[in-house]
N, C-alpha and C positions, 0 to 999 in steps of 0.2 A: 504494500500500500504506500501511495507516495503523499508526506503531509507537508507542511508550509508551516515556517513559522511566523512569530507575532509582527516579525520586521518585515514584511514582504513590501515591494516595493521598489523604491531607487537603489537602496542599498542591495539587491539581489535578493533570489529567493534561495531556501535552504531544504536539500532533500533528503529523504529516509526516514527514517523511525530509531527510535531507542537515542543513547546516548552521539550515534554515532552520524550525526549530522552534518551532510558536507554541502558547503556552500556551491552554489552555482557557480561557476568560470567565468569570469570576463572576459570577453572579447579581447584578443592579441594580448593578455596576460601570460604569464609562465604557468603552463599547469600544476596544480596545487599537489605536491608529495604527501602519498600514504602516510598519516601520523602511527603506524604498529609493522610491524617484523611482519615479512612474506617470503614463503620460501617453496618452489615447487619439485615433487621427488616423483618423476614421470607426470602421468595421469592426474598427481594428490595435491592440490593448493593446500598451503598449511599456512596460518596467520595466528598475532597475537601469541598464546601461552604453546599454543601447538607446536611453533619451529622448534627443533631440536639443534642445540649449539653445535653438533658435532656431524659429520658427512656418515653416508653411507660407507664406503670404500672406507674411510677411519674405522669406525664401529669393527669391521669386518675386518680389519688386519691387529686390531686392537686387540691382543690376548687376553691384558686383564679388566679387558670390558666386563659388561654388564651381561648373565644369560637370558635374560627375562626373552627375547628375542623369541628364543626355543621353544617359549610356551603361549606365543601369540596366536589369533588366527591366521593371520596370513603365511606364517609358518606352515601352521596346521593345511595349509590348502596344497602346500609342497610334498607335505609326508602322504594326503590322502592319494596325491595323484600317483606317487610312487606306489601307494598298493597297490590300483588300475594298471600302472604299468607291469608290478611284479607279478600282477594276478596274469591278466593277459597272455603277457609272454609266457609263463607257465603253461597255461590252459591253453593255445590257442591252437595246440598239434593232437590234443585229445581226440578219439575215434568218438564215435555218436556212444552219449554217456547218459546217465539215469540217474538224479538226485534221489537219496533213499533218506529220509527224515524219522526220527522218532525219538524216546525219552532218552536223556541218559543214563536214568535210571533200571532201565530194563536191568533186570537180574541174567545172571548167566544162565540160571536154569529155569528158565520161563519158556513158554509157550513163545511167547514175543521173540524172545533170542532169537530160539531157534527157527520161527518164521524169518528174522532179518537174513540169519544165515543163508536160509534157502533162495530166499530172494533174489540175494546177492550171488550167489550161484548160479544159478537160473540166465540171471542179468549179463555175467561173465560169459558161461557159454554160446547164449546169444549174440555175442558179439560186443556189447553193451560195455565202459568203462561205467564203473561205480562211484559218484561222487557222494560224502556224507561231512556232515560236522567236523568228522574228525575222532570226537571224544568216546567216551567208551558206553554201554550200553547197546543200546540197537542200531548205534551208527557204527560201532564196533560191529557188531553183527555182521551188516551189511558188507564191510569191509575185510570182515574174513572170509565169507562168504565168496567173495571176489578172487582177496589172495590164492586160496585155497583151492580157486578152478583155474589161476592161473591165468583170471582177466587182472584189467588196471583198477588200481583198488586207490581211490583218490579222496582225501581228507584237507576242508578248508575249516581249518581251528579258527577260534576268537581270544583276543584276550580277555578273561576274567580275572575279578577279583581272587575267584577261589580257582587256583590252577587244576586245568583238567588234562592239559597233554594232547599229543594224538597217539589214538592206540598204535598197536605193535603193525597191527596188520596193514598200515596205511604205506602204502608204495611211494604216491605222490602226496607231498603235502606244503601246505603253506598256513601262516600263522597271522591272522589281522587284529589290526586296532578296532577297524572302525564296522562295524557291523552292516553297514550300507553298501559296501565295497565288497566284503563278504559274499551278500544277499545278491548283487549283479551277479558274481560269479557262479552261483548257480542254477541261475535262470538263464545266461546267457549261453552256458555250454551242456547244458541237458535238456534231451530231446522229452523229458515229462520226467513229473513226480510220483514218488512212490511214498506215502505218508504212512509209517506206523506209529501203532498208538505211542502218546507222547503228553508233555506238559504246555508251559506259557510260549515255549520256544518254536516247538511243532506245529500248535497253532499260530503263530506269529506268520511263520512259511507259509503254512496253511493260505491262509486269508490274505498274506502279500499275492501268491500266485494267483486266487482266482481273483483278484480285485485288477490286476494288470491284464489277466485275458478278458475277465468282464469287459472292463475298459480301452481293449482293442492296443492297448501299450504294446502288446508283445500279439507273435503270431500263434494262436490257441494250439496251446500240446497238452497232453493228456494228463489230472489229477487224478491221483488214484488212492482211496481210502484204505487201507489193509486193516481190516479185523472188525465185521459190520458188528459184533455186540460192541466195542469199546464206542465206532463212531455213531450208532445206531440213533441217541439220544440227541447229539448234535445235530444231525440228517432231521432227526422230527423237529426239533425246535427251530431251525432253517423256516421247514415248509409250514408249520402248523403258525411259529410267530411273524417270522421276519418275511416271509413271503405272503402270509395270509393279512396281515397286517400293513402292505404296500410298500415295505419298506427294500423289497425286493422284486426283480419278475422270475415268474414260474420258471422263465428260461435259465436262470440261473443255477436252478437245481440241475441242470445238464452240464454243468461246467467241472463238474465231478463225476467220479466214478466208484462204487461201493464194494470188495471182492475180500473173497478169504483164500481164493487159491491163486498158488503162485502163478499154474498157467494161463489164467484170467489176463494177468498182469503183464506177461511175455505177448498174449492175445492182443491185449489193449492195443500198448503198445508199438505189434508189428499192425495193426490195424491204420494207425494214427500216420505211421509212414506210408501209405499208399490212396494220395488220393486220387480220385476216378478209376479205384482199383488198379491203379499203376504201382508197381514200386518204386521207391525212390533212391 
């Protein structure tokens, strides 16, 4: 907003708001110098309290500088891109691969396990590499299940507070900060999900995946629910709340798939690669 002050007039008028009011220019005058410190670092105009006494290239040859540097955002946007790069470049010679999702709490001798294992098996001989979490439980599973036919058996860890590791059986593996960076790479290098039962994390995958095919983000590949009593209650609460309620369409219940057996899921699957009955 441009205001005027009380002197307006012969004496020239005076523009801006706040304390920082600058006089009009006189004709064939000297242009009037900024009364505060300006300093530009690429792109960033810095004034007043903002200039930094000291250069870039100082700061940076300066050993016993300051580190606070390390834990800025703009930092931060250097380290995420190097995940994307390190993920990438890892992943980007993978064979058509199958993210396998679930707790990490599954026990070893559960029912669960030993579905992950098969799964994971199944995955490998098909041709399939197996991507999971990493950590142990039925991402373990999944991933010995791989090793152990002697397909690619591929683990993308996170870091946590409480350390988990990646299991014994992980062939390929990478370890991330940032959970976002993570989460591309399993959507970008697996041809469909394989979800067993699981906690806040499984569901997280869960509902990131069909929310990106709902929404045409990504080109629709196949979610697969493994073990209809565990997802059974979710499936109803879907259709009976969230769909009966508008808060979704019917069609959306087709963005999943419900199964207990593994050849379902090899089915699915080699299904989802053949459109117009072509293979791909």
């Amino acid at each position: 907003m441009t205001g005027t002050s009380a002197q307006d007039g012969a004496e020239g008028r005076r523009f801006g708001h706040g304390p920082e009011l600058v006089d009009e220019p006189v004709t064939g005058a000297e242009p009037q110098k900024k009364a505060w410190p300006e300093k530009r670092k690429g792109p960033v105009l810095l004034r007043r309290d903002q200039v930094e006494p000291s250069t870039t290239d100082q700061r940076l040859l300066d050993t016993t500088g300051p580190t606070d540097w390390l834990h800025t955002d703009p930092w931060r946007v250097w380290r995420i891109t190097s995940e994307f790069v390190e993920g990438f470049g890892a992943l980007a010679e993978l064979p058509p691969a199958v993210s396998v999702f679930g707790s990490a709490r599954t026990g070893v001798d559960s029912a669960e396990y030993k579905a992950g294992v098969a799964i994971g098996r199944a995955l490998a001989e098909a041709g399939y590499a197996v991507i999971t979490g990493g950590g142990p439980g039925a991402m373990e599973a999944a991933n010995r299940g791989a090793s152990e036919a002697g397909g690619l058996s591929v683990g993308l860890g996170i870091e946590l507070p409480f350390e988990q590791g990646l299991n014994e059986f992980v062939d390929l593996g990478l370890n991330f900060r940032y959970f976002f960076v993570r989460k591309t790479m399993f959507v970008k290098y697996a041809q469909g999900f394989v979800v067993l039962p699981g906690g806040l994390g499984t569901l997280d995958e869960l509902f990131e995946a069909l929310t990106l095919v709902q929404t045409k983000k990504v080109t629709r590949f196949p979610v697969i629910l493994f073990g209809s009593a565990y997802w059974s209650g979710l499936v109803d609460w879907l259709r009976d709340t969230l769909v009966a309620q508008g808060k979704a369409s019917p069609a959306d219940l087709e963005l999943f798939q419900v199964t207990d057996e593994v050849d379902e899921v090899l089915r699915i699957m080699a299904d989802s690669r053949k459109p117009n009955g072509i293979e791909v």
